[in-house]
C-alpha positions as CSV (number, residue, x, y, z in Angstrom):
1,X,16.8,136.7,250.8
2,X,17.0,133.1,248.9
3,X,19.6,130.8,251.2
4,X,22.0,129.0,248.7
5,X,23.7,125.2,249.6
6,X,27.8,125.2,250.4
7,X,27.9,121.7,248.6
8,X,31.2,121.3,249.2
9,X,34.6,122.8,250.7
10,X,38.6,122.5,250.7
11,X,41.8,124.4,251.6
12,X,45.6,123.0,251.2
13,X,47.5,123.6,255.0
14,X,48.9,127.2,254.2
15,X,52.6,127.4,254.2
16,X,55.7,129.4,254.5
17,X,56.7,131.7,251.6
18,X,59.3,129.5,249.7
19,X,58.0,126.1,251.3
20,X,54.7,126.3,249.1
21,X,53.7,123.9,245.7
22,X,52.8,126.3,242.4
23,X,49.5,128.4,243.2
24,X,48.5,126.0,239.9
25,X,49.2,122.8,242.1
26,X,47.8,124.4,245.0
27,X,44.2,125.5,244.1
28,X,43.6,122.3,242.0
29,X,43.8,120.7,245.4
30,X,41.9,122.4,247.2
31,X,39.0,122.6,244.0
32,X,39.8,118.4,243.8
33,X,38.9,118.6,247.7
34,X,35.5,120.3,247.7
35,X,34.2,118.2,244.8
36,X,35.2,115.4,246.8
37,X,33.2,117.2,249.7
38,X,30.4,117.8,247.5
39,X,30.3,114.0,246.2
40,X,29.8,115.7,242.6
41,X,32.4,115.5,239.3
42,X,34.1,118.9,237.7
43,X,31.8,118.8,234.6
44,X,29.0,119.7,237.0
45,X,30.2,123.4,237.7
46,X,28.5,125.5,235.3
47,X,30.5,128.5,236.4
48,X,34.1,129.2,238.2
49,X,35.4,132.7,240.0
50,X,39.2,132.5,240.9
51,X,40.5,134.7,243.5
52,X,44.3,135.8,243.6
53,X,46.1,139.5,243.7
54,X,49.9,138.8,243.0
55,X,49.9,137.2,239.6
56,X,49.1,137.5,235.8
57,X,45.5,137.8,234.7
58,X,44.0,134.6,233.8
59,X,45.8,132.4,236.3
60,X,42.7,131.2,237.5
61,X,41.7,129.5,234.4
62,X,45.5,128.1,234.0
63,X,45.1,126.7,237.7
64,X,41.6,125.3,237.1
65,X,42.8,123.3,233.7
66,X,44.5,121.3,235.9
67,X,41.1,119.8,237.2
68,X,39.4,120.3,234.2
69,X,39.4,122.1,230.6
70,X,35.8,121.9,229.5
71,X,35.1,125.8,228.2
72,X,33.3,127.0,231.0
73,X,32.7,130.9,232.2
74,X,36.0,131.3,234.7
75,X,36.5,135.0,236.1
76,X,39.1,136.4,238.2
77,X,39.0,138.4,241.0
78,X,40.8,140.9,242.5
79,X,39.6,142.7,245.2
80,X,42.4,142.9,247.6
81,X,42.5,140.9,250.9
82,X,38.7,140.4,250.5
83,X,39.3,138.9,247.1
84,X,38.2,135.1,248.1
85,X,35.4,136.1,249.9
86,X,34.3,138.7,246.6
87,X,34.4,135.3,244.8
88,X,32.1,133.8,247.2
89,X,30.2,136.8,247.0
90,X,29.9,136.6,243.2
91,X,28.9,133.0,242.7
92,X,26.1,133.1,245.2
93,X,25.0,135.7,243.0
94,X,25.5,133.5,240.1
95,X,23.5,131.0,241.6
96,X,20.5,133.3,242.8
97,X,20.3,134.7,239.1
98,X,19.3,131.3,238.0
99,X,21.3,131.4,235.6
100,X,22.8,128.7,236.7
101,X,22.9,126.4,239.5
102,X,26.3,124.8,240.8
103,X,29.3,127.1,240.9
104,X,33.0,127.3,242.5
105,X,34.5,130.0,244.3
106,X,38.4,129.2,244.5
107,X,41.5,131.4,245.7
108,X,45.1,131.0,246.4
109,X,48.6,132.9,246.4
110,X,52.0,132.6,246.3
111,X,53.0,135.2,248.6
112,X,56.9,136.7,249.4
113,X,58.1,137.3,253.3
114,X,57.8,140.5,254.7
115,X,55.4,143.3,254.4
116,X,52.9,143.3,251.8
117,X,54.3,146.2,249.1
118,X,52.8,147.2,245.3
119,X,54.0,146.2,242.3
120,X,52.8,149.3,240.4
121,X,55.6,151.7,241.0
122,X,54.9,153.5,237.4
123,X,50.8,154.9,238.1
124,X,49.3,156.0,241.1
125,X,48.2,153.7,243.9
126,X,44.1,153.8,244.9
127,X,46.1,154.2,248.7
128,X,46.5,157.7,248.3
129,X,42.9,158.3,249.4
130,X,44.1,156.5,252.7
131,X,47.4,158.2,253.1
132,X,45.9,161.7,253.8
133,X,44.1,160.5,256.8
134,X,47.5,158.5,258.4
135,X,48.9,162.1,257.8
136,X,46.8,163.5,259.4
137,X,47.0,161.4,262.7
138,X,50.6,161.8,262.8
139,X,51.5,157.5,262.1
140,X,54.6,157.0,261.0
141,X,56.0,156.4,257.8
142,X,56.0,152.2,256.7
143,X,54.7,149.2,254.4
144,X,51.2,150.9,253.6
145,X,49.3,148.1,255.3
146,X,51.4,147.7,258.5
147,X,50.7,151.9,258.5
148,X,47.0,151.6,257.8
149,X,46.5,149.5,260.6
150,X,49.1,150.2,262.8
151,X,47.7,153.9,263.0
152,X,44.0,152.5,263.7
153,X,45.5,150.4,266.5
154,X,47.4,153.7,268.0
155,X,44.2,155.6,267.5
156,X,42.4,153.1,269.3
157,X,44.3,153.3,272.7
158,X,44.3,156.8,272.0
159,X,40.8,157.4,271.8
160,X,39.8,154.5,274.9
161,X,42.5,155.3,277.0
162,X,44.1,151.4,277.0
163,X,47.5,150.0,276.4
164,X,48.6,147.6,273.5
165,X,48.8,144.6,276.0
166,X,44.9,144.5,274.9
167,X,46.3,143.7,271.6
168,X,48.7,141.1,272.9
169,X,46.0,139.6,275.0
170,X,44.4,138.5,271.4
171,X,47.3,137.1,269.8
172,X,47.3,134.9,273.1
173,X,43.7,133.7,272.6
174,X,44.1,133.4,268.5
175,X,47.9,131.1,269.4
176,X,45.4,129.0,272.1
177,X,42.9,128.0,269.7
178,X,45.5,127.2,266.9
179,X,46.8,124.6,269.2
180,X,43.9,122.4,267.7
181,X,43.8,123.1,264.2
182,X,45.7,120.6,262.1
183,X,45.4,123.8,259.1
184,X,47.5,126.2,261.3
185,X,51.0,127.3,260.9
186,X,51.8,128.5,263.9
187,X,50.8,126.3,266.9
188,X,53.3,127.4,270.2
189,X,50.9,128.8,272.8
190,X,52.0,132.3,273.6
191,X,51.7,134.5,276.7
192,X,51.1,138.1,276.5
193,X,54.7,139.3,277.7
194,X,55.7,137.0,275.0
195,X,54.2,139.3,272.2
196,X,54.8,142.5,274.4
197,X,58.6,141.5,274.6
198,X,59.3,140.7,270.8
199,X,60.7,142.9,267.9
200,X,58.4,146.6,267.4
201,X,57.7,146.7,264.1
202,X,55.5,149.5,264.0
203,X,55.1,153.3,266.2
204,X,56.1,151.8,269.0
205,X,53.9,149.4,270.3
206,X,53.0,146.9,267.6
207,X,55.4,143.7,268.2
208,X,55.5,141.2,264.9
209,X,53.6,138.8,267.4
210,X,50.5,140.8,266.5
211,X,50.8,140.6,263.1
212,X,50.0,137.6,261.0
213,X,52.4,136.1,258.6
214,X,52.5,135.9,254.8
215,X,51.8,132.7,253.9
216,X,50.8,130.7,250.2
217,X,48.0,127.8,250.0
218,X,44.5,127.2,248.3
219,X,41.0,127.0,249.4
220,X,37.7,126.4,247.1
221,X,33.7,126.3,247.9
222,X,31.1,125.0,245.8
223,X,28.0,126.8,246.2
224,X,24.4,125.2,244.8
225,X,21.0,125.6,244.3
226,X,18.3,123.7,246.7
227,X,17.3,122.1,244.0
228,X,20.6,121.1,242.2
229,X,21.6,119.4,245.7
230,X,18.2,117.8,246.3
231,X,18.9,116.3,242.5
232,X,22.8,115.7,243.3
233,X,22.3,114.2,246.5
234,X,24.3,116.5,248.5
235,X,23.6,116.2,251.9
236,X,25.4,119.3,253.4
237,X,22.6,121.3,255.4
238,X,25.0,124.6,255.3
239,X,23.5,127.6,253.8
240,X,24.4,131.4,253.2
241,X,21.6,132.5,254.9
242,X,22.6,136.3,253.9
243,X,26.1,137.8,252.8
244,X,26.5,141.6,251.8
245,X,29.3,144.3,250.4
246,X,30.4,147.7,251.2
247,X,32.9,149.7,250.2
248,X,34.5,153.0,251.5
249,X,32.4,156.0,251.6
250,X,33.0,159.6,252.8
251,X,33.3,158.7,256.2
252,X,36.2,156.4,255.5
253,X,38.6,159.3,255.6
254,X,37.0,160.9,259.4
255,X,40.2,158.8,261.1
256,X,42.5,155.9,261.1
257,X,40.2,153.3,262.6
258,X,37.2,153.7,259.2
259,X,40.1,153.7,257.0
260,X,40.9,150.5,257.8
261,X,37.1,149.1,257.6
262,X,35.0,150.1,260.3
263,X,32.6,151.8,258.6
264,X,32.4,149.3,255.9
265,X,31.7,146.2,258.5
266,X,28.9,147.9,260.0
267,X,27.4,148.8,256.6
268,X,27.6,145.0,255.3
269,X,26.8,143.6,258.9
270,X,24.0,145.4,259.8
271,X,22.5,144.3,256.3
272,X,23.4,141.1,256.8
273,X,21.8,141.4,260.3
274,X,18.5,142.8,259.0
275,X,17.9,140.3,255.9
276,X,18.2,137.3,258.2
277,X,16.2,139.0,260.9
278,X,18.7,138.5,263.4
279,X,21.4,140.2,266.1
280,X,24.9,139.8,266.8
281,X,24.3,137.9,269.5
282,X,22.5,135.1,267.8
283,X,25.5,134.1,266.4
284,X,27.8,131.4,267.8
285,X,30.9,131.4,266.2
286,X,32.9,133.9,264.2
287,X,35.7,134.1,261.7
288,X,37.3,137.3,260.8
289,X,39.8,139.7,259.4
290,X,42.6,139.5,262.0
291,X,45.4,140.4,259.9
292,X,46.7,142.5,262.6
293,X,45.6,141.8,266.3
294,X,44.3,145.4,266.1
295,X,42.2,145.5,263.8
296,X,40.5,142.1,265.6
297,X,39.3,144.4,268.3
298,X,37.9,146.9,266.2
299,X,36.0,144.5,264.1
300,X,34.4,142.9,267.5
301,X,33.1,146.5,267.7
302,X,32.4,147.1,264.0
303,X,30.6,144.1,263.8
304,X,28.0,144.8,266.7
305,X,29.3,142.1,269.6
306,X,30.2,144.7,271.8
307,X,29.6,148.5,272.1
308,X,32.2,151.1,270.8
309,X,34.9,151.1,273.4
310,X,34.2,148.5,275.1
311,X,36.5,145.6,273.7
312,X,38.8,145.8,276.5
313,X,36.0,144.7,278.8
314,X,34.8,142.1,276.3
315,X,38.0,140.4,276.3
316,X,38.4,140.6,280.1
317,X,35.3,138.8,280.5
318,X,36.3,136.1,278.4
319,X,33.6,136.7,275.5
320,X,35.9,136.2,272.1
321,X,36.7,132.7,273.8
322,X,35.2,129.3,274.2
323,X,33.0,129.1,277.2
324,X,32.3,132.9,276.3
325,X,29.3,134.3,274.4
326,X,31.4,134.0,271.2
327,X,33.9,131.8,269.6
328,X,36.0,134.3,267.8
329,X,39.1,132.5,265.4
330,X,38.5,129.0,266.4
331,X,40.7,128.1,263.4
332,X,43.4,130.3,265.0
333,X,43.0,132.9,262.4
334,X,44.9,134.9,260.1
335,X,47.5,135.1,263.1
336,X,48.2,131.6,263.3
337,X,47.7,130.2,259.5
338,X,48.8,133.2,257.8
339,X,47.2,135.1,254.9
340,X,47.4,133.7,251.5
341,X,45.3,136.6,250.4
342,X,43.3,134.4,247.8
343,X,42.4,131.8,250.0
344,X,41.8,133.9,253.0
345,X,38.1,134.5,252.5
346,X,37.3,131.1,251.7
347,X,39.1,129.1,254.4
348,X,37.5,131.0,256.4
349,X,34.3,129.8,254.7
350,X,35.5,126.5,255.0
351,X,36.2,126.8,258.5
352,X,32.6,127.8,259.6
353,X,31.1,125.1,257.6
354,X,33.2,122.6,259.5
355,X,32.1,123.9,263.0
356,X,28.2,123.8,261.7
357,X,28.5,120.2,260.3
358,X,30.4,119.3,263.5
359,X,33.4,118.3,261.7
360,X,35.8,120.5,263.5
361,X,37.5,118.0,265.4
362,X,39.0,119.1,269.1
363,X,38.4,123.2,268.2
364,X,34.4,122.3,267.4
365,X,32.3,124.8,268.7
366,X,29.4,122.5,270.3
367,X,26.0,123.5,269.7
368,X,27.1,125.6,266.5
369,X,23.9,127.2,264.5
370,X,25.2,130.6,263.1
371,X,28.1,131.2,262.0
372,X,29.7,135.2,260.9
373,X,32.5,135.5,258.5
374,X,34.1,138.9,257.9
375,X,36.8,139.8,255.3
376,X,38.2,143.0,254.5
377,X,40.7,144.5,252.4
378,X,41.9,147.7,252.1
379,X,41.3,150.1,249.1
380,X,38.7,149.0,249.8
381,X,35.7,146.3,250.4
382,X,34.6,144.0,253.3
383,X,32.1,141.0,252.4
384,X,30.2,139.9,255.9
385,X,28.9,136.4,255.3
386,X,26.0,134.5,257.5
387,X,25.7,130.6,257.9
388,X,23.5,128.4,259.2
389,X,21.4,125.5,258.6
């Protein structure tokens, strides 16, 4: 598989619903930032994918006018809360056609407080393939994402015999690491009677402590060819060294826990394992889809860095931490900057590169060579994403 250049990077801090600049205002920054990472001009992207689900169509070519209008390809994707990393996914492909050779993946979102709901009251929602299986594992009625993976967390302890302070124990580590990332929202170091003790928001167990925030904000990538940044001078030595996609097949609907993903991740990570030759213990630092501190611990299993039913013991040991075998959300994560659903997928992109140029300030992970980004979104799609020098 043909590595392709991250020329350049940028994300606008995320913010509180409310609190936030127009999503037009916000992605031109962030698209102004990576060409100012990349040391190139905005006439050299040949192509542009815009990421966003809560809008109009075409208001990623309204938001990139505002950096430049020069008639370029722009295409907007939608692919739920995997929709930034589907545009990352896209323009390497763009790039490894040949077609051409320097293009921008860019997403952002003005989000509302409170649970994520549809706005598409009048057809019928592509959940319903999902609701069947929550049905059938008995999870209670709510907001169809605090349901999804509220049942997978419930099935979880169910099925491995532990308690939800294994979930609170997470949101602890996620709150530590935030402490040192000048992007984060959400910076007060927690304790785990902390998340235990606050407001149940879901069957039970699941406190709003272990559930990320809504939040609004940008972030762009500028992915090249070797030899567009050999001619452009662009000095970044970051590569996708292998990225795949997977979506939902028949074994999405066995229980609670693939409904949410897990089949999915170990689909596109073991591909992504296989085409850089690779395992999941080569990697050094990891950003992924903690938009509930559930579904964190399944995706340390999905994703290979522990065996099924083991994450309790992984987390014990200290091995989702620095000074562990992984660095899992240095950036803090989804649970402490929020989730602009947009941008998600690339700031996490942007994260990882800063860690394997050393640019990561105090939450660096020394010695950084491989990087993992995971994204997932229900409906459903997960793009698993492998960087490295």
């Amino acid at each position: 598989m043909s590595s392709i250049v991250i020329a350049g990077v940028g994300m606008t801090p995320f913010c509180k619903p409310g609190q936030h600049q127009p999503y037009r205002v916000m992605a031109a920054n962030a698209i102004k930032l990576a060409l100012a990472d990349a040391g190139i001009n905005a006439k050299q992207i040949q192509q542009a994918f815009g990421a966003y689900i809560y809008g109009d169509s075409t208001c990623a070519q309204h938001a990139f006018y505002d950096v430049i209008q020069n008639g370029i390809p722009i295409i907007n994707v939608n692919n739920n809360c995997s929709s930034g990393s589907t545009a990352l996914y896209l323009a390497r492909q763009a790039v490894m056609s040949g077609e051409v050779e320097c293009v921008l993946a860019f997403g952002f979102e003005e989000m509302q407080p409170g649970a994520l709901g549809s706005n598409w009251q009048d057809r019928e929602s592509p959940f319903t393939r999902i609701a069947p299986v929550l049905s059938q594992f008995n999870a209670p009625d709510g907001p169809i994402a605090l349901r999804a993976f509220g049942a997978a967390g419930r099935h979880y302890m169910d099925k491995y015999n532990v308690t939800a302070e294994l979930f609170a124990k997470v949101a602890v580590k996620s709150r530590r690491h935030a402490m040192n990332n000048p992007y984060a929202l959400l910076k007060m170091p927690l304790c785990a009677e902390q998340v235990l003790a606050d407001k149940v928001i879901y069957d039970g167990y699941l406190t709003r402590l272990m559930a990320c925030p809504p939040t609004c904000g940008a972030a762009a990538v500028i992915v090249c060819s070797d030899k567009f940044a050999q001619q452009h001078s662009i000095s970044s030595r970051v590569k996708i060294l292998a990225q795949a996609m997977a979506t939902d097949t028949q074994d999405s609907w066995q229980d609670p826990i693939n409904a949410v993903g897990q089949n999915m991740t170990q689909m596109a990570a073991q591909k992504v394992y296989n085409a850089a030759a690779i395992s999941p213990q080569d990697v050094n630092v990891i950003e992924l889809h903690d938009c509930f501190t559930p579904n964190e611990v399944i995706t340390y299993e999905a994703l290979g860095l522990c065996a099924e039913g083991e994450a309790e013991k992984f987390i014990k040991q200290g091995n989702n931490t620095y000074g562990g075998q992984f660095v899992i959300g240095p950036s803090g994560g989804l649970m402490s900057k929020g989730h602009p659903i947009g941008a998600t997928g690339l700031a996490q992109c942007a994260e990882l590169v800063w860690h394997l140029r050393d640019q990561a300030g105090a939450r660096q992970v020394q010695g950084a060579r491989l990087a993992l980004q995971h994204n997932v979104g229900l409906g459903g799609a997960v793009v698993v994403t492998l960087y490295g020098h």
